[in-house]
C-alpha positions as CSV (number, residue, x, y, z in Angstrom):
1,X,-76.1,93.5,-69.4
2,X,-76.8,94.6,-65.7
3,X,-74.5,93.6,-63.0
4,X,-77.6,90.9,-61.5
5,X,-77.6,89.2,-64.9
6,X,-73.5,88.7,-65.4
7,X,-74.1,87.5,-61.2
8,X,-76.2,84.4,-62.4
9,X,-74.1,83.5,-65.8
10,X,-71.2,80.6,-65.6
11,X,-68.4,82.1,-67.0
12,X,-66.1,79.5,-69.2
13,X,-62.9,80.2,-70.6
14,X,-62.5,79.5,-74.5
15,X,-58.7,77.9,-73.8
16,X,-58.1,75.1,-72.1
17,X,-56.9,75.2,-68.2
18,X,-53.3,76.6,-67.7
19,X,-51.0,74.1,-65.6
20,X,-50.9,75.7,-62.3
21,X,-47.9,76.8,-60.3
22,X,-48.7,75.2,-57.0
23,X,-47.3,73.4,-54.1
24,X,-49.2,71.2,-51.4
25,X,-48.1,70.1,-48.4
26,X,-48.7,66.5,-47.4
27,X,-51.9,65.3,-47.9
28,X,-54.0,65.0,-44.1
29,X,-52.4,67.3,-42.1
30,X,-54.1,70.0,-40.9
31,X,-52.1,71.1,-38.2
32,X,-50.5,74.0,-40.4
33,X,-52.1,77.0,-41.4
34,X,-51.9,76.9,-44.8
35,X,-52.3,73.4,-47.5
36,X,-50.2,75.3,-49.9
37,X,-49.3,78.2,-52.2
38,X,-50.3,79.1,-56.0
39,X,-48.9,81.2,-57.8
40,X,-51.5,82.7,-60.7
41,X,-50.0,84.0,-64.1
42,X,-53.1,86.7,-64.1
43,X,-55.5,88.3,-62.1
44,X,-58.2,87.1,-64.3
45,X,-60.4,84.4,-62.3
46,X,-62.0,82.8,-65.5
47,X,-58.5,81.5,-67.0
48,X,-56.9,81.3,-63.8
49,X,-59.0,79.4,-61.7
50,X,-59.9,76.1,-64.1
51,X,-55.9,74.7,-64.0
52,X,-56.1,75.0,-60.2
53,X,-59.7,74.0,-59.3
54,X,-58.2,70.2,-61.5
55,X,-55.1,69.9,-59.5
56,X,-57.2,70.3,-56.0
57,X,-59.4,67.9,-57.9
58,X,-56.7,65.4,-58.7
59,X,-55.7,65.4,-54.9
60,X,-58.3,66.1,-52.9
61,X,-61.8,65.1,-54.2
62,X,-64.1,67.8,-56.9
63,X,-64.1,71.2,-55.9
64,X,-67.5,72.7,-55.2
65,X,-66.9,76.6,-54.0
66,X,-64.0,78.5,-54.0
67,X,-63.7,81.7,-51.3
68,X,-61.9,84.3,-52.7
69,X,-61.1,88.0,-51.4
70,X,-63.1,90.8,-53.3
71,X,-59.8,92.7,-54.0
72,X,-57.2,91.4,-56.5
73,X,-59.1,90.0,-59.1
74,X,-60.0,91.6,-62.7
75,X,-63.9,90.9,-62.3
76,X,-66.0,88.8,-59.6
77,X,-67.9,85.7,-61.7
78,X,-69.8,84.2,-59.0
79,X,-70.0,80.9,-61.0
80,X,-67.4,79.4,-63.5
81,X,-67.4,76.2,-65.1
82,X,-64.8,73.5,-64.7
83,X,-64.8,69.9,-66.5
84,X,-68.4,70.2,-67.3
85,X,-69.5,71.1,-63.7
86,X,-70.4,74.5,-62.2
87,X,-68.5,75.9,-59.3
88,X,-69.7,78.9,-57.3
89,X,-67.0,81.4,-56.6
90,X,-67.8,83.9,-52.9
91,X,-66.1,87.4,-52.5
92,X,-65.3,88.7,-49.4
93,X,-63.9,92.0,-48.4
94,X,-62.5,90.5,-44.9
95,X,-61.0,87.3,-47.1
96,X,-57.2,88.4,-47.0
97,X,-56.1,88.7,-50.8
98,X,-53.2,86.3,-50.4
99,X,-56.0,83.7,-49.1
100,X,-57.9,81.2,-51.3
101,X,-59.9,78.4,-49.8
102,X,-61.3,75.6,-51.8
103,X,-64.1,73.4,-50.8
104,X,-64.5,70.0,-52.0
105,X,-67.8,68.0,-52.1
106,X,-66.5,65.3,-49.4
107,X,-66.2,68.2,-46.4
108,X,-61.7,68.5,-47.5
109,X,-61.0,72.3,-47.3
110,X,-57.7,73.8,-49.0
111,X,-56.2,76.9,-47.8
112,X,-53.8,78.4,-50.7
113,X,-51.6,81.1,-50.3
114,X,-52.1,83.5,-53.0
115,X,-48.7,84.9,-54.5
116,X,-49.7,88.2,-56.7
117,X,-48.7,87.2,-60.2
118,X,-46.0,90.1,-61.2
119,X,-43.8,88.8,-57.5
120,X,-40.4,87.6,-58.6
121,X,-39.8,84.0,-59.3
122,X,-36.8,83.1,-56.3
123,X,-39.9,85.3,-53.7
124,X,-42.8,83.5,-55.4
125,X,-40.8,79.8,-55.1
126,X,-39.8,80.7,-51.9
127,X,-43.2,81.8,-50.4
128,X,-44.9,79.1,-51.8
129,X,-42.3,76.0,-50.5
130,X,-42.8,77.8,-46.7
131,X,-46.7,78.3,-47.3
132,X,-46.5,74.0,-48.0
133,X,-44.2,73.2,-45.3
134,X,-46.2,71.2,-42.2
135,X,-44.8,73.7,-39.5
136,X,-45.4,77.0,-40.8
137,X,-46.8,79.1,-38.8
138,X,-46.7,82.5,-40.7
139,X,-50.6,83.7,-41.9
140,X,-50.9,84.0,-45.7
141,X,-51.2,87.9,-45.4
142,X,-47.7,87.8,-43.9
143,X,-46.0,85.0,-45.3
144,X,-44.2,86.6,-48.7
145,X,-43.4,89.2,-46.8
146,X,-41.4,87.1,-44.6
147,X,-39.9,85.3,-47.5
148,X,-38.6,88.3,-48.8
149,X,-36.6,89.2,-45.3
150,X,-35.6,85.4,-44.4
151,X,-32.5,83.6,-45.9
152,X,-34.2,80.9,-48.7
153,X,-35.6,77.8,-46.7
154,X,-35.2,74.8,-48.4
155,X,-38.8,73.0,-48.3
156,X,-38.8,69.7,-46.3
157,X,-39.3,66.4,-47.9
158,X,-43.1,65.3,-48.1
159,X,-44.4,68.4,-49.9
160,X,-45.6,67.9,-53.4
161,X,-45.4,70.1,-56.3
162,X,-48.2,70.6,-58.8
163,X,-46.4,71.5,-62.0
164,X,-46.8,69.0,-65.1
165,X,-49.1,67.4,-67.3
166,X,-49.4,64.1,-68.6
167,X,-49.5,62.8,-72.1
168,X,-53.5,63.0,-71.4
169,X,-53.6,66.3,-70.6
170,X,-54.2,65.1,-67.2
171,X,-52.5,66.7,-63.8
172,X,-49.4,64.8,-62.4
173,X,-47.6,65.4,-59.5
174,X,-44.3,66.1,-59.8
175,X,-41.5,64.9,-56.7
């Protein structure tokens, strides 16, 4: 197959969405840079994406696009499909590869820090409770970078962390 005809197919994973590791700050506030931070067990988009694209879902309304930088990921599928919809995935060169925006169909946008999946646990935690904390200020292409030099912050109270599943197979947040 030529590169225009994988462009136009909707790439599915054959297992079922992975529970994301993800934090959100406080639902509404958009006077912080960043809603969040996920950290992604792969670089692959087509398992990855699925477990994250439900959790924004859960909290925020269904996912249409997801902006993505055109570095750090195995392959670019410019379409994937999620819980029987189709979502249209956008690389971009100048989109930071520690960015990820979500767009949902009611206007909400999400803007994840991206923590690369082989960074350590106590960094990856760390970068992720400061990426989700209402006044940070750092830029996603800067922020685990400044976890790794800071003293560990603990994260306020208020954030929310998106790490279980129900009995359903469902999202729940967890306090």
């Amino acid at each position: 197959m030529d590169k225009t005809t994988t462009d136009r197919m909707t790439m599915v994973s054959t297992s079922p969405p992975s529970t994301p590791r993800l934090r959100l700050g406080s639902a509404g506030s958009r006077q912080t840079l960043l809603d969040g931070g996920w950290w992604p067990r792969s670089t692959d988009p087509v398992a990855e994406l699925p477990g994250l694209v439900l959790a924004i879902d859960n909290l925020h309304g269904p996912v249409t696009r997801l902006i993505l930088s055109a570095a750090g990921w195995e392959t670019h599928p410019r379409r994937i499909g999620v819980a029987g919809r189709v979502l249209r995935l956008g690389y971009f060169a100048s989109q930071p590869v520690s960015l990820l925006t979500a767009v949902c169909d009611n206007g909400a946008r999400v803007d994840l820090l991206v923590v690369p999946p082989d960074t350590d646990a106590g960094s990856a935690d760390a970068a992720m409770a400061l990426a989700a904390t209402p006044d940070n200020h750092v830029h996603a292409p800067d922020l685990l970078a400044s976890v790794r030099q800071a003293p560990a912050r603990t994260p306020r109270r208020g954030h929310r962390q998106q790490d279980s599943r129900n009995e359903k197979g469902g999202h729940r947040v967890a306090r």
